[in-house]
N, C-alpha and C positions, 0 to 999 in steps of 0.2 A: 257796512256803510250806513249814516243815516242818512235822512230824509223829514221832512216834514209834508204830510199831504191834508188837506181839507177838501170836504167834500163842497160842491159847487152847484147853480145853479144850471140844469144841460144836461148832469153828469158829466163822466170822464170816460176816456176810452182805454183800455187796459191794449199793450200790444206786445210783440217782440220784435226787438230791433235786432239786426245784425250788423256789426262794425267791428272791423278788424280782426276778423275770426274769431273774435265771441257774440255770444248773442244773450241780451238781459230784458227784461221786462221795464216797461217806459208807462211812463202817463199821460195822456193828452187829455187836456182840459178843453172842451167843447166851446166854450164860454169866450175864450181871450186867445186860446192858443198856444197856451202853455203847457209845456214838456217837461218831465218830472222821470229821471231815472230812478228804480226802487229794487235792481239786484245788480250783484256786480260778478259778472263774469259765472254765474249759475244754469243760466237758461240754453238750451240747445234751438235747432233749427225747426224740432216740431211741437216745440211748449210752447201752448195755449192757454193764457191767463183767463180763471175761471174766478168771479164776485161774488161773496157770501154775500144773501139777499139782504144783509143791512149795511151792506158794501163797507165793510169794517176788513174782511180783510180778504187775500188774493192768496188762491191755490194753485201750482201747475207741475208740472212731471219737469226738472231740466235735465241738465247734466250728467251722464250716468245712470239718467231713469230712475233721478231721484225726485220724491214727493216733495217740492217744497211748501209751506204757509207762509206766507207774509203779512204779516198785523202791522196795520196800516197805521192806527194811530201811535204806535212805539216806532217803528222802521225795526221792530226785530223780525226777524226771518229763521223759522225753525224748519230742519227736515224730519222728517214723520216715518219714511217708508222707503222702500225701492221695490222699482217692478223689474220686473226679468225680461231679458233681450224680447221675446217672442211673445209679450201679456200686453193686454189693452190699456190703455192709457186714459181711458173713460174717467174724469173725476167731476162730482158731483154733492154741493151743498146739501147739508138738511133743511128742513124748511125753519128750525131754530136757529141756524146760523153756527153752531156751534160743531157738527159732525160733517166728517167726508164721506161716502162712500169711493170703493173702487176697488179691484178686482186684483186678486196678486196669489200667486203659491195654492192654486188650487182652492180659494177663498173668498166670498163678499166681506169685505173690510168695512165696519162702521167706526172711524178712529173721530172720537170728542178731541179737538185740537186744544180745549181748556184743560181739561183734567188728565190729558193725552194715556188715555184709555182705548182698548178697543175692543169691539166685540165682533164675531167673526160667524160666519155660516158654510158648511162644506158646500163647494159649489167645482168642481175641477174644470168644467166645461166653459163655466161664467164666462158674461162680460156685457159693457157698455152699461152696468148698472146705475140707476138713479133711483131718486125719492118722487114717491109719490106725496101730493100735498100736505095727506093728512100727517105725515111724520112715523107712522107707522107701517107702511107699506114701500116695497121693493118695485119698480122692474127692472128685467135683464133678461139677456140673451142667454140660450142654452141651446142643448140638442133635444130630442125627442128619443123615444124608445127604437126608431129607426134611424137617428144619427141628423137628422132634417135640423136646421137649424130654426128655434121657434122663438115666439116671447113668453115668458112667465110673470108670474107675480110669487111676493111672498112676503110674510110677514116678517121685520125684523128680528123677530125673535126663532127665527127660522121654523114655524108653523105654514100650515095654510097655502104651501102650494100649487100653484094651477096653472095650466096652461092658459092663451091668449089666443094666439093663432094656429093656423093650420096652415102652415105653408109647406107647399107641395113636394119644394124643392129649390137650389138655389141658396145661397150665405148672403145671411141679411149685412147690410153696412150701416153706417152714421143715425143707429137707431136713438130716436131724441121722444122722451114724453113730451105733451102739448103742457104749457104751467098749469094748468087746470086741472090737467090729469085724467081727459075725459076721452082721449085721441094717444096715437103714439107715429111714427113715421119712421121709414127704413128704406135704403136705398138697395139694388138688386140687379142684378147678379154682382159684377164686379167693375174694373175700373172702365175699359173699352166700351165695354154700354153697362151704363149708370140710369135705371130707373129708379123714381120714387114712386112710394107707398103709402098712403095713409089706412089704418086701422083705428074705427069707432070700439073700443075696449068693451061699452058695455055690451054688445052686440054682437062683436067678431067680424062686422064689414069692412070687407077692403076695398080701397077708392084706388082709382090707378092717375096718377099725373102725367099729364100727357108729353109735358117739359120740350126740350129743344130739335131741332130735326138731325141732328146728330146722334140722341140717346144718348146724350152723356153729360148727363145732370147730377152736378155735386153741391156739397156742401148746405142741402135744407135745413132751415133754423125755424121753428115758431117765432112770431110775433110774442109779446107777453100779455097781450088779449089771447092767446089763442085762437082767432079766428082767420089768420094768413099765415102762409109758408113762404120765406122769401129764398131763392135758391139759384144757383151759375148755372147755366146753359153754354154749353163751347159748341158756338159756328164758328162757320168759315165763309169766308167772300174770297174770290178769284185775286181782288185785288191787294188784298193786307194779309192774306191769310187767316188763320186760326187766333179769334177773340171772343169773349165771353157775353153773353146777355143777361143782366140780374134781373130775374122776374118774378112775377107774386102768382100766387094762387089762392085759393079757396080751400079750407081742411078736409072737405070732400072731391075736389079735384076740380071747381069752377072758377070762372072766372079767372083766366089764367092770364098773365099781361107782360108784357118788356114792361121793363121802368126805366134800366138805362143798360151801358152796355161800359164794359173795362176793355183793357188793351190785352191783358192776358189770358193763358187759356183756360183759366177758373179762378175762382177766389173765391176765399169764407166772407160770410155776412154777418152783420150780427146790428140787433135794433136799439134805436132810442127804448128809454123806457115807457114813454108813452105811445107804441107801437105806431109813430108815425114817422121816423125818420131811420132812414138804412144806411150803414157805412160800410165797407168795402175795399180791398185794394186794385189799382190799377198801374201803369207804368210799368211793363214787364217788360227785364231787360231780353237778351237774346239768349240768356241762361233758365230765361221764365220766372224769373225772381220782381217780385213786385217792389215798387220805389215810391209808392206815392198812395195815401191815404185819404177815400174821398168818402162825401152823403148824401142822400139825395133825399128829400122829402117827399112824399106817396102824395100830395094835395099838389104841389108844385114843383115838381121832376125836375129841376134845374140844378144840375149836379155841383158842386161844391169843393175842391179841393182844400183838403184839411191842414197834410203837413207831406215833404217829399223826404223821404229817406233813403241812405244806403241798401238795405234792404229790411223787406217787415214780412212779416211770417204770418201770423195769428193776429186777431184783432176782437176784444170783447168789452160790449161796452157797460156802463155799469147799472146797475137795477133802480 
């Protein structure tokens, strides 16, 4: 299909729509309101469109657990890869804009989507890898000499080695570096109680978040300052039942605060780029499928609805 997209003043918000039993990636324009479909019939129910930092062009896992790329200013769309029923779906720009990382077939994947090359690190255990700033550096999830699931680092050129943390025990989840690269966050044990985690890298301090009175807090995203966590909390009231609170905190675990609250019982977040405005889904129908696309400002909490949909899955917005 083509497409013609320009970049705007706001940014845009990258999403997945679902309609009529397929589901494609869309664009919402911050600015006016405009909706821009940009795959056709590719995207499955758990692709999450991911923005090269010069938001030229859009990565996500669809159909078949295939890698797609979409180059924005052509509308060509090329696939790269495929991951296996049972591998992470972690995908992750370089800080050139130009290389994916992501984990497949017992591998760290470094794939140049221009010269579509790739260079590869034996890793069987891997996953949720990403870039650290400087372009040179790895992390990702592994196990330790006791099976513990830890964080490492490493050098792309698969030198250099090293553990990160010492965790005791427990499978880390939705492990995210902070952009800065100075922090890293992991949620723990598993889904029925979801704790978060932050880890100072240079130091190996763990900060515990103290999150919702459920325990069961998903979906942490840094800010792109680095210096907040915005992340779903699921209560419950006697009266509506089970709904979600989107709150912030502090990367050491302060200042912890509701901002506003959705109708479902989580949802992913993800920031302006000027780390002052959070968007989010709400509108869950009785399936738990969200219908509706909102933001709410961190200076003036007065929530905003964006756009109402069929159903929307993932939502990222652009750098």
């Amino acid at each position: 299909m083509s497409f013609y997209y320009r970049a705007r003043p706001h940014g845009a918000i990258a999403y997945t729509l679902g309609l009529d039993g397929q589901y494609n990636i869309w664009i919402f324009y911050v600015q006016n309101g405009e909706r821009l479909q940009i795959t056709n019939g590719l995207a499955d129910s758990f692709s999450k469109p991911i923005w090269s930092g010069d938001n030229s062009k859009v990565a996500f896992v669809g159909k078949s657990r295939i890698i797609y790329v979409i180059y924005l200013t052509t509308g060509r769309i090329a696939a790269i890869d495929k991951i296996g029923p049972n591998e992470d779906v972690t995908l992750d720009w370089s800080p050139n804009h130009r290389m994916l990382a992501y984990t497949t077939q017992n591998h760290i994947m470094m794939y140049d989507v221009l010269s579509h090359r790739a260079n590869r690190i034996l890793a069987p255990n891997a996953s949720d890898v990403q870039w650290f700033p400087n372009g040179k550096d790895l992390l990702f999830q592994d196990v330790d000499s006791s099976g513990t699931q830890q964080l490492f680092r490493i050098a792309t050129n698969g030198s250099g080695r090293r553990q990160i943390t010492n965790n005791p025990g427990g499978p880390l989840h939705d492990v995210s570096l902070s952009p800065d690269g100075t922090f890293a966050l992991y949620t723990t044990p598993g889904a029925s109680i979801s704790l978060i985690r932050t880890v100072e890298l240079s130091s190996g301090e763990v900060y515990e978040i103290k999150g919702g009175e459920q325990a069961k807090n998903y979906n942490p995203t840094w800010s792109p300052n680095s210096q907040l966590i915005a992340f779903s909390a699921t209560a419950y009231s006697e009266g509506t039942g089970y709904y979600n609170e989107i709150r912030l905190v502090g990367k050491r675990g302060g200042n912890e605060r509701v901002l506003t609250k959705s109708t479902c019982y989580a949802t992913p977040v993800t920031w302006s780029p000027d780390s002052r405005t959070i968007a989010y889904l709400s509108g869950c129908s009785e399936q738990g499928f969200a219908t509706e696309m909102w933001m709410v400002d961190l200076q003036n909490p007065t929530p905003v609805m964006l756009t109402r949909e069929t159903l929307i899955g993932n939502l990222s917005w652009s750098t």
